[in-house]
C-alpha positions as CSV (number, residue, x, y, z in Angstrom):
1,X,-107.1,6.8,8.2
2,X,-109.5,8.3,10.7
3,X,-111.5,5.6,12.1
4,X,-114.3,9.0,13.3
5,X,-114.5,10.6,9.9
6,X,-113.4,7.9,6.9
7,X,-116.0,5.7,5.3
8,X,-115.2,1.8,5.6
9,X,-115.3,1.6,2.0
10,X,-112.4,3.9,1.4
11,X,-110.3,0.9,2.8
12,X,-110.4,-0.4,-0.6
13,X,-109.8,3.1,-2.1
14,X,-107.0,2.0,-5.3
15,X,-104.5,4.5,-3.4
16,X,-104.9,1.9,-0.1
17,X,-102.4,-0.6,0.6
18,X,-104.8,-3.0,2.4
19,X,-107.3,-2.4,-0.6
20,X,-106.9,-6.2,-1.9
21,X,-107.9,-8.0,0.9
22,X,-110.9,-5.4,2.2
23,X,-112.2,-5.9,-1.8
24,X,-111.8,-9.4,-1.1
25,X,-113.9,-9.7,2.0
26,X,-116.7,-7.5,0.5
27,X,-116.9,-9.7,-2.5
28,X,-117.1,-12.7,0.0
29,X,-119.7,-11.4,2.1
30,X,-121.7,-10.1,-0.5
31,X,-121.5,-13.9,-2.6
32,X,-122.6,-15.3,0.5
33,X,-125.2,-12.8,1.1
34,X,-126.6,-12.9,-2.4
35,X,-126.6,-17.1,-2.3
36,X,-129.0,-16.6,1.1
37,X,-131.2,-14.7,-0.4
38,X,-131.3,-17.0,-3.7
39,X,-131.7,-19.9,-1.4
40,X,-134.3,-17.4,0.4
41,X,-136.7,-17.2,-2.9
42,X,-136.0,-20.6,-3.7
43,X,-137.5,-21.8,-0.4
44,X,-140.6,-19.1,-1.1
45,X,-140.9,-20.6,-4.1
46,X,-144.0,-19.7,-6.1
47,X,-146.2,-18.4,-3.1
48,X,-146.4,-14.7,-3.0
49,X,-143.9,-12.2,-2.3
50,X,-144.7,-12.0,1.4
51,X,-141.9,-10.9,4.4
52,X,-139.4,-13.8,3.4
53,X,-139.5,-13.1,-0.4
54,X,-139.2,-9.4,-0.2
55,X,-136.4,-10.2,2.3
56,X,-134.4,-12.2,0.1
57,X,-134.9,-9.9,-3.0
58,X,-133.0,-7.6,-0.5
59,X,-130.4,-10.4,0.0
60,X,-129.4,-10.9,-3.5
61,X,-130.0,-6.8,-4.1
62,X,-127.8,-6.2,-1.2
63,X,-125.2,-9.0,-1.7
64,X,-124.7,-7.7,-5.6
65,X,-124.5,-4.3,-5.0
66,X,-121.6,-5.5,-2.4
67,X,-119.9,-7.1,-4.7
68,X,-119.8,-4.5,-7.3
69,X,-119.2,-2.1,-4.4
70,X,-115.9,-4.2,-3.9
71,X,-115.1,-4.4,-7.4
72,X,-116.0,-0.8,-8.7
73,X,-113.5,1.2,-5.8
74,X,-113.0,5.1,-5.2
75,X,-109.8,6.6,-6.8
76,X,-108.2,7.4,-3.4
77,X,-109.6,8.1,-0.2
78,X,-110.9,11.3,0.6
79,X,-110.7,11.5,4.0
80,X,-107.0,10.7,4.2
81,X,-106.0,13.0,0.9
82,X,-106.6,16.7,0.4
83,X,-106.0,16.7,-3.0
84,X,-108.1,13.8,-2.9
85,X,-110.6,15.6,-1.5
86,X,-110.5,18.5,-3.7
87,X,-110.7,16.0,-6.9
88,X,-113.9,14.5,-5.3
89,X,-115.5,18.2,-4.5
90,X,-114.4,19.6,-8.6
91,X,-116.1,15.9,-10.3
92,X,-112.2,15.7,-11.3
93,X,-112.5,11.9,-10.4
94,X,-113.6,8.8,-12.7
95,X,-116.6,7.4,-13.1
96,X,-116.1,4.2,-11.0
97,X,-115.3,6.7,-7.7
98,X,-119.3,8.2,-8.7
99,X,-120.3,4.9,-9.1
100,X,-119.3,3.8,-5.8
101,X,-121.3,6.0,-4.0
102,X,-124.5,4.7,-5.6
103,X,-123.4,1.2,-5.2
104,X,-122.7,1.9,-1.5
105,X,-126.4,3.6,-1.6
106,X,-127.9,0.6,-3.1
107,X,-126.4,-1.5,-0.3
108,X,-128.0,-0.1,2.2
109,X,-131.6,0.2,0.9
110,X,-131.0,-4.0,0.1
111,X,-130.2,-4.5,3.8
112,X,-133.0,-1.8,4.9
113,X,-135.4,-4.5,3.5
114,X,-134.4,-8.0,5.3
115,X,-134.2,-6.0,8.9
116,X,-137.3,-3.9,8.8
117,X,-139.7,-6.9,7.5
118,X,-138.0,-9.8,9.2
119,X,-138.0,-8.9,12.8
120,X,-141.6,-9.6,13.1
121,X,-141.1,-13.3,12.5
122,X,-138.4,-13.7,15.4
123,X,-140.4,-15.4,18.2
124,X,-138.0,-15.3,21.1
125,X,-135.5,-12.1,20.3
126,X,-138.4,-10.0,18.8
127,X,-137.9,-7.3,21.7
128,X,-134.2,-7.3,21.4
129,X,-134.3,-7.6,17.7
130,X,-136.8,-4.6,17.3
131,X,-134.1,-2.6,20.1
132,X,-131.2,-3.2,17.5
133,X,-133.1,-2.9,14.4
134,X,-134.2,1.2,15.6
135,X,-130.7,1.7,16.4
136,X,-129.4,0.4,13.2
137,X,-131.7,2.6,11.6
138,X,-130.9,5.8,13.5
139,X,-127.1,5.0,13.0
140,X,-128.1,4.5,9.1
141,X,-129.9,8.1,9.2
142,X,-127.0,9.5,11.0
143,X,-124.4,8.5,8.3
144,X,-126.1,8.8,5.4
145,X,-126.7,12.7,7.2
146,X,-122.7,13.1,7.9
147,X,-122.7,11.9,3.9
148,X,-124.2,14.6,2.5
149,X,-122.2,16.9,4.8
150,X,-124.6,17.9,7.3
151,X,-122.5,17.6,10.6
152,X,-119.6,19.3,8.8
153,X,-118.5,21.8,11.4
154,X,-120.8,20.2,14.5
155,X,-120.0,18.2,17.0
156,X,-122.1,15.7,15.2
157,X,-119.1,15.4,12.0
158,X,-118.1,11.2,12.9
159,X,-119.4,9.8,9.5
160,X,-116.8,7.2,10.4
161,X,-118.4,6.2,14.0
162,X,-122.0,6.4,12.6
163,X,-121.2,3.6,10.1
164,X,-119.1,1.7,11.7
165,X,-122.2,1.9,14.7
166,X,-124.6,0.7,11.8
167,X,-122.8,-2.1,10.2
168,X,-122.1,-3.5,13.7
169,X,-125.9,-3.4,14.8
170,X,-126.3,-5.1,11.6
171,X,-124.7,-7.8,11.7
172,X,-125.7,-8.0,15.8
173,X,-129.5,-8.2,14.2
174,X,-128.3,-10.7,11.6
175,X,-127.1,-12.8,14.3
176,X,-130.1,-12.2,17.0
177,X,-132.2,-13.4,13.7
178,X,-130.0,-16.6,13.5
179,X,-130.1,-17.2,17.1
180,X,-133.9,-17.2,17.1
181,X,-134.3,-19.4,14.3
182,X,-132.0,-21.9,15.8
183,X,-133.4,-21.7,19.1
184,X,-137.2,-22.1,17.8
185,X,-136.2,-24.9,15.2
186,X,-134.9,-26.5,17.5
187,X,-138.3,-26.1,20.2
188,X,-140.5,-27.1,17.3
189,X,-138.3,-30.8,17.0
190,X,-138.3,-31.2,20.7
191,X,-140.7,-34.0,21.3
192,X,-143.8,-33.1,23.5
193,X,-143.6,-35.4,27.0
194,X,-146.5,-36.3,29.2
């Protein structure tokens, strides 16, 4: 499969031999990700919806969506098959290879939430967070633009790259956010000497 032009998701395309244990790690991540943000709105409790509470609402919206994502695959992968391909460009595939593509959607707009009202709260990583956080976005523009076909033809046409770019920022903001929490926790115990 072309790592420049094949969506990650089409790893666990039902005509994939790998597709078991790609649907497996999607389901885990997005369990885990839907309990942080459940643990997120539990800790919000009944104050208002402020940064944290719209951010886990964007957990469990994200972490759902990636489960279902997981669980409701593509027929085949159309980057890898022509007539694949050709099914996907005549609506000759089922309704769980649609469905996919909004699910996919869906995740994306629950992660948009968490990284674009989070990164104010990071105290120590906020420049580096807000460096990682535009890039994430412009790589999230650029392949939801190769999505819809845009690049075909360009020197731009690496769906594949842009994603793979994105979830990769991702998960480095994920971590920078992790990092800072940890690190400023763990200032705020620190007893005060004289």
């Amino acid at each position: 499969m072309s790592q420049l032009h094949a969506f990650v998701s089409e790893y666990s395309a039902r005509d994939q031999p790998w597709r078991y244990l790609f649907q497996t790690t999607d389901v885990i991540m997005g369990a885990s990700l839907c309990l942080a943000g459940l643990a997120t709105l539990a800790w919000v409790g009944r104050r208002p919806l402020g940064r944290q509470g719209w951010s886990g609402i964007g957990f469990v919206a994200g972490g759902l969506f990636s489960v279902l994502d997981a669980l409701v695959t593509m027929d085949c992968s159309p980057t890898r098959s022509t007539a694949c391909l050709a099914a996907e460009e005549a609506g000759h595939v089922s309704p769980s290879h649609l469905v996919h593509v909004g699910t996919s959607t869906i995740v994306v707009v629950g992660f948009t939430l968490p990284i674009l009202l989070l990164n104010s709260t990071m105290t120590r990583f906020r420049t580096f967070g807000l460096i990682v956080a535009w890039a994430w976005i412009v790589f999230t523009l650029l392949n939801g633009i190769g999505a819809m076909d845009w690049f075909d033809g360009t020197p731009m046409d690496y769906t594949g790259i842009w994603q793979r770019f994105s979830l990769s920022l991702g998960t480095l903001w994920w971590l920078t956010l992790a990092a800072d929490d940890i690190i400023t926790s763990r200032a705020q115990r620190r007893p005060v000497t004289c």
